[in-house]
C-alpha positions in Angstrom: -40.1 63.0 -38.8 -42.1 63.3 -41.9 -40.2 65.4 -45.2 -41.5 68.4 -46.1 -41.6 70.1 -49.1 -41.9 73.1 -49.9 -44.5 73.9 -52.7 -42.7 75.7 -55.5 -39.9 73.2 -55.1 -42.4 70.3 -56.4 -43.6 72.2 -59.3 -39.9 73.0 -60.2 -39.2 68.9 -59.9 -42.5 68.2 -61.9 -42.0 71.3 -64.5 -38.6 69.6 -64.9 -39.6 65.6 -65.1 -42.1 66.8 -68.3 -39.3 69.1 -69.8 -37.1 66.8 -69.9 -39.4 64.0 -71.0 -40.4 66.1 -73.9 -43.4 68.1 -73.0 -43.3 71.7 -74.6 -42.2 74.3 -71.9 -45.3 76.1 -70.8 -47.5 72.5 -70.9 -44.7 70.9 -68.5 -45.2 74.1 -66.1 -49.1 73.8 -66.3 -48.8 69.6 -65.7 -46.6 70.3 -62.6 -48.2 73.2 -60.9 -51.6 70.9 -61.4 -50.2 67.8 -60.0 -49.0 69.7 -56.9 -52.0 71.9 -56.6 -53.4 68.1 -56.2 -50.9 67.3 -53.4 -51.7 70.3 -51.7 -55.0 69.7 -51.3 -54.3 66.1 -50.0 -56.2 64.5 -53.1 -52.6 62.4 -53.2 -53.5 59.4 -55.2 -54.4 62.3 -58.0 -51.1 64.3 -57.9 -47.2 63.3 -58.7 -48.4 59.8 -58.0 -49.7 60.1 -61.6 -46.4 61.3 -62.9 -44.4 57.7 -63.5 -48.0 57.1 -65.6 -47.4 60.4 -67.0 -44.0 60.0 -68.3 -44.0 56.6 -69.3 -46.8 57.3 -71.8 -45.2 60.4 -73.9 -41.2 58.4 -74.1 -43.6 55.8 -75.7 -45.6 58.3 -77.7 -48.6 57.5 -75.9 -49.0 61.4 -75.1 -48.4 63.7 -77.5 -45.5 66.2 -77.4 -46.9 69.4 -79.1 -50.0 72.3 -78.8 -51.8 71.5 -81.7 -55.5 70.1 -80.5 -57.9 70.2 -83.8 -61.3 71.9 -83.0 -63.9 69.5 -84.2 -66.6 72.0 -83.7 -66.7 75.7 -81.9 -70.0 78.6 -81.3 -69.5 81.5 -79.0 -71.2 78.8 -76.1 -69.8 75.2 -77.3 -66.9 73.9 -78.7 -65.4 70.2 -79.1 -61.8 69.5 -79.0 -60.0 66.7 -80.5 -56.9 66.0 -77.9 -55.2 63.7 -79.7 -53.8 62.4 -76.6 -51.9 65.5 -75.3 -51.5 66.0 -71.9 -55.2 65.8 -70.6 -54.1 67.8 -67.0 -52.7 70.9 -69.9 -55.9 70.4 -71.8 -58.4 70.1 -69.2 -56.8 73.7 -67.9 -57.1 74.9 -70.9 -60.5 74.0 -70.9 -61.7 75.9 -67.8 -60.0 78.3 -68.7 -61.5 78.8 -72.1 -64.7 78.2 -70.7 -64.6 80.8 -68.3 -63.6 83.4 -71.0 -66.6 82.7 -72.8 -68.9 82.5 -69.8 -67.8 85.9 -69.1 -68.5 87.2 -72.8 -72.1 85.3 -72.9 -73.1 84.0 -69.5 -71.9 80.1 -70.3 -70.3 78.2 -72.1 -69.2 74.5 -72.6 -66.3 72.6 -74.2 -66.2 68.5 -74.7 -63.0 66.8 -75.3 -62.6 63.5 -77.1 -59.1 61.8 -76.7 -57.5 63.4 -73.6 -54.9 61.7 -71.8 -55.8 61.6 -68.1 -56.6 64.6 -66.4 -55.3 63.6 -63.0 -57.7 65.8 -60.1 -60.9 67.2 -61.2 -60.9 69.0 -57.7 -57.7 71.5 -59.0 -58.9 72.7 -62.0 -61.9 74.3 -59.9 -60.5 77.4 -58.5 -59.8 78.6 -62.1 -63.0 79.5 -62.7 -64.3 80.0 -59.3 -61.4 82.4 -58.5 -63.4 84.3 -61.5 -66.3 84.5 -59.5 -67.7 81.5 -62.2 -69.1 78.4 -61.2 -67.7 75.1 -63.0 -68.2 71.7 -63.9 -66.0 69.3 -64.9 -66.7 65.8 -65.5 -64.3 62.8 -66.8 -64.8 59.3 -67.8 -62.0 57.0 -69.9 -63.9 55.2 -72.7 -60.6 52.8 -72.7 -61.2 50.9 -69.6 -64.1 49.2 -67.6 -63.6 49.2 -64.1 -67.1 49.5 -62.7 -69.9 47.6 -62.3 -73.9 48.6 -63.3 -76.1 48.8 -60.3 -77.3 45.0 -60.1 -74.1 43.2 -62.7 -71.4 42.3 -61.5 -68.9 43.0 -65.0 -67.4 45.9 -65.8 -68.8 48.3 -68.0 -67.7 52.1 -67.5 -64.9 53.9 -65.2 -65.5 55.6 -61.8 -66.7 58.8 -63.5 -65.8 61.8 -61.3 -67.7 64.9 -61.1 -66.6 67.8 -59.8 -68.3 71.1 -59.5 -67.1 74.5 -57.7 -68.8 77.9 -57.1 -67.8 80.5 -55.0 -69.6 82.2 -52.1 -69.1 85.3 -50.0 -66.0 83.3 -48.6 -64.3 79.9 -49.2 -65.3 78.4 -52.5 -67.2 75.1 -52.5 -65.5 72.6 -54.1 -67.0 69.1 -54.7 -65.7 66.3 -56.4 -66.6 62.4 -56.2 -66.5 59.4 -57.4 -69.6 58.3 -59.3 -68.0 54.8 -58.4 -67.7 54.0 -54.4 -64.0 54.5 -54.7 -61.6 55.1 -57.5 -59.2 53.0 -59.1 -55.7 54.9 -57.9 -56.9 54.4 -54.1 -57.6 50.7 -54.9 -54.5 50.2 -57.2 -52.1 51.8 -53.5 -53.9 49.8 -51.3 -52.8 46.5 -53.4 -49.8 47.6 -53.9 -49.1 48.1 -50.2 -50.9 44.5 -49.5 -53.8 46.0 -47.4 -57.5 46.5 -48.5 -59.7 49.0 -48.6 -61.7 51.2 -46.0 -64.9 49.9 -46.8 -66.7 46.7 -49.0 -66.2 48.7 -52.0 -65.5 46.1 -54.6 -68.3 43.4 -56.1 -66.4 39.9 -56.8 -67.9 37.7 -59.5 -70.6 35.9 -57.1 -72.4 39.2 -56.6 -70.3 39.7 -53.2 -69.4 43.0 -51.7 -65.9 43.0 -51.0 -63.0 45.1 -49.5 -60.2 43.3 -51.1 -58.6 44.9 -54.0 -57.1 41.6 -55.9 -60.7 40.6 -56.3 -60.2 42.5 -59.2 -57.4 40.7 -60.5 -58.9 37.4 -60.3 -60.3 34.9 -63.2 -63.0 36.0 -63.8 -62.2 39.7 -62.4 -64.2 41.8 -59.9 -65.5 44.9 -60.7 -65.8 48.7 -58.3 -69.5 48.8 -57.3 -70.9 51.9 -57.9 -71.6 54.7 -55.2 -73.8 53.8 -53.4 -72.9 50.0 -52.9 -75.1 46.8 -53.1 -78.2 48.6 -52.0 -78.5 51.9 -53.4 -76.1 51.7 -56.3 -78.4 52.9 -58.7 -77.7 56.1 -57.5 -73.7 55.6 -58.8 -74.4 54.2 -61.5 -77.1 57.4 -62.8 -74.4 59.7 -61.9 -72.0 57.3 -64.0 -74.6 57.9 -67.5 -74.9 61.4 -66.8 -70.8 61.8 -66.9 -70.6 59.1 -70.0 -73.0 60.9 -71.6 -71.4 64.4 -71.1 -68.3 63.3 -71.8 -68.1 61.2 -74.5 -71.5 61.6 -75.6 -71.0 65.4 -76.1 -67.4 64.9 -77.5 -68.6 62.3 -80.1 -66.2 59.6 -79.6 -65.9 56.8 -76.9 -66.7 53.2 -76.1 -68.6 52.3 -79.1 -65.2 53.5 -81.1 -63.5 51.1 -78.7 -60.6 53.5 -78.2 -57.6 50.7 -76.7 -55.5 53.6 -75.3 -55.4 55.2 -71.9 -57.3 58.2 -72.1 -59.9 60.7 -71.2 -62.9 62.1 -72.4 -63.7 65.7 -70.4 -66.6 68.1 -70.4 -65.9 71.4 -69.0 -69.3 74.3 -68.1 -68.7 77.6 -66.5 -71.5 79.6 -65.4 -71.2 83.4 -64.8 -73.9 84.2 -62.3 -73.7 87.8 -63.6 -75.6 86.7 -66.2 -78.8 85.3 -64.2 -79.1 86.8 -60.6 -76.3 88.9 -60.4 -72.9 87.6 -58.7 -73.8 89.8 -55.5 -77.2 87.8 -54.9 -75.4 84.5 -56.0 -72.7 84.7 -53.5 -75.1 86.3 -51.1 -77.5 82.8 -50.8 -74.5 80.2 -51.7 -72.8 82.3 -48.6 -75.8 82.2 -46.0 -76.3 78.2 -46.8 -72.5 77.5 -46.3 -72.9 79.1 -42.7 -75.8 77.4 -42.3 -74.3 74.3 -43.0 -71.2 74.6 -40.7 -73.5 75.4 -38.0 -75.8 72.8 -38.0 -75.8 70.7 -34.9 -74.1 67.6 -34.7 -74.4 64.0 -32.6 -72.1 64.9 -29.4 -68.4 64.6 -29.8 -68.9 65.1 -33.6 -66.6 67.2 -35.9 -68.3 70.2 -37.1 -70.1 70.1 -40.6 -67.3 70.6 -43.6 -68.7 71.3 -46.7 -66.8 70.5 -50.0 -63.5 71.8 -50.6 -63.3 72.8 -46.8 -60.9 70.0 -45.7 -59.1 70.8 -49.3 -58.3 74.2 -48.6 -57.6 73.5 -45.0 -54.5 70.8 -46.1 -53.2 73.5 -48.8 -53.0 76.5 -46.8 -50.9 74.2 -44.1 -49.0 72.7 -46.5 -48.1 76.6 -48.1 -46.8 77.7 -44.9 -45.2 74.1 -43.2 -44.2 72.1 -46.6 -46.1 69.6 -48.7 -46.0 65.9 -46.7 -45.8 63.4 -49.8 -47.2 60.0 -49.8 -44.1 57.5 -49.0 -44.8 55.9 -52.2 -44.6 59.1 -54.4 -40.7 60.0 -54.7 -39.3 56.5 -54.6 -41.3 55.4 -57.7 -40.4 58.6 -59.5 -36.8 58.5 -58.4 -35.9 55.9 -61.4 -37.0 58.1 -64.2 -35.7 61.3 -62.8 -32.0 59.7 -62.9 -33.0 58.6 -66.5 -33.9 62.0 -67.3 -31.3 64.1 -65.7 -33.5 65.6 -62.8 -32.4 65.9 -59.4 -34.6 64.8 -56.7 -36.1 67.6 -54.5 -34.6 68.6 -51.3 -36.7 68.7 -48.5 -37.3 72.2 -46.6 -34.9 72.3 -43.5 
């Protein structure tokens, strides 16, 4: 039978795995109630399977151990942060959540961030501002690594780029985040690992080849993710990948041309307040009605039902509040080293 867990136990272990590893108090609690949140919504690559990454980086110094982001630039509606390689899943909460103060005070509001660490889940972060009754972006690229492929090379030029956006509606929030790449690096780096390959031909090798076999990107020369969209319509990946570079790093006003060598992030954060344009009734009121429509649309025979974002999120997290949290096999065993380094017991599963 598979281990359950029960929620608030996690975010104890992970509160106590960045305590001990030297995170300030209330940043450890907000990096282990994120990673969780993660895990509870099944996005499991994006949760405590970070955390070995996590810890590794602030013994070494990598991540920063203190509060004190510098604020490159700030107005009532935009504001740049200078991370300084703090915890990026603290500062992109942070973010959101500034962002949605402001957006209530002046109807938006925006906030770039150069020199995050990585900010794990975009999909997490959401609910803090639709919860509001806001709508948010989020967008991340890391101006440290190339991982993907433009639409037509095959070399690596930019990361997978996630973009996530949430808004709520007269029920369930929508909640959409995706890969500007056709799959992201943590998926790819588990499937190696576990010597199987991925779902689909999701990879480019050097020939100009798609390809569902992850050590293409470990040979000489390397491989490279193909943008969403694959082979054929990949310039549609790879124009979602400029829009998030140029938010991100763009807006932040540092990135690849600094040619940062350090494993990183660089975030943009919007909220919306739809109090401010329509009204929040008449918002929820049409983002409602197309939901429904949506989940009633007919589909082929034998077909699920129509989800739409966040759906299948919130589905895994309410059964995973009331039955336990079902961790990825991988997940405890590579943490259990660093938690006996660090003093931290390994959780107990429920009974």
């Amino acid at each position: 039978m598979t281990a359950r867990f029960d929620a608030s136990t996690l975010r104890a272990y992970g509160r106590g795995l960045f305590a001990a590893g030297g995170l300030p108090s209330d940043q450890a609690e907000i990096v282990g109630r994120y990673l969780v949140e993660a895990d509870l919504m099944g996005h499991d690559t994006h949760g405590l399977a970070q955390a070995p990454g996590y810890l590794k980086d602030l013994r070494a110094g990598r991540m920063a151990a203190d509060s004190d982001v510098a604020v490159v630039a700030d107005r009532p509606v935009a504001a740049v942060w200078d991370g300084g390689y703090r915890s990026g899943v603290w500062l992109a909460w942070k973010a959101v959540d500034e962002a949605a103060r402001r957006a209530e005070r002046n109807g938006l509001a925006a906030i770039a961030i150069r020199r995050a660490h990585h900010i794990a889940c975009l999909a997490a972060f959401l609910p803090v501002a639709t919860e509001r009754g806001l709508a948010v972006l989020l967008v991340s690229s890391d101006p440290s690594v190339r991982a993907v492929a433009p639409h037509g090379g095959v070399e690596a030029q930019f990361t997978p780029n996630p973009i996530a956006f949430g808004y709520p509606t007269d029920g369930d929030p929508v909640l959409i985040d995706v890969s500007s790449a056709a799959t992201t690096m943590a998926l790819a780096g588990r499937a190696r690992a576990e010597g199987g390959r991925l779902p689909g031909p999701w990879l480019v090798d050097p020939a100009g080849r798609a390809t569902d076999d992850p050590d293409t990107l470990f040979a000489d020369p390397p491989g490279a993710f193909l943008p969403l969209g694959g082979l054929d319509r990949g310039h549609k990946g790879f124009g979602l990948a400029l829009i998030a570079e140029a938010l991100t790093s763009g807006l932040a006003g540092f990135g690849r041309a600094d040619g940062p060598d350090q494993w990183g992030a660089s975030v943009f954060v919007q909220c919306f307040d739809p109090e401010a344009f329509g009204g929040r009734a008449a918002f929820e009121r049409e983002t409602g009605w197309l939901a429904r429509a949506c989940r009633a649309a007919k589909t082929a025979p034998d077909a699920d039902p129509v989800r739409l974002p966040g759906d299948g999120a919130l589905a895994r997290k309410r059964r995973a509040d009331a039955e336990g949290v079902a961790l990825h096999p991988s997940i405890l065993p590579a943490l259990a080293p660093i938690a006996a380094e660090l003093g931290v017991p390994q959780p107990e599963p429920r009974t």
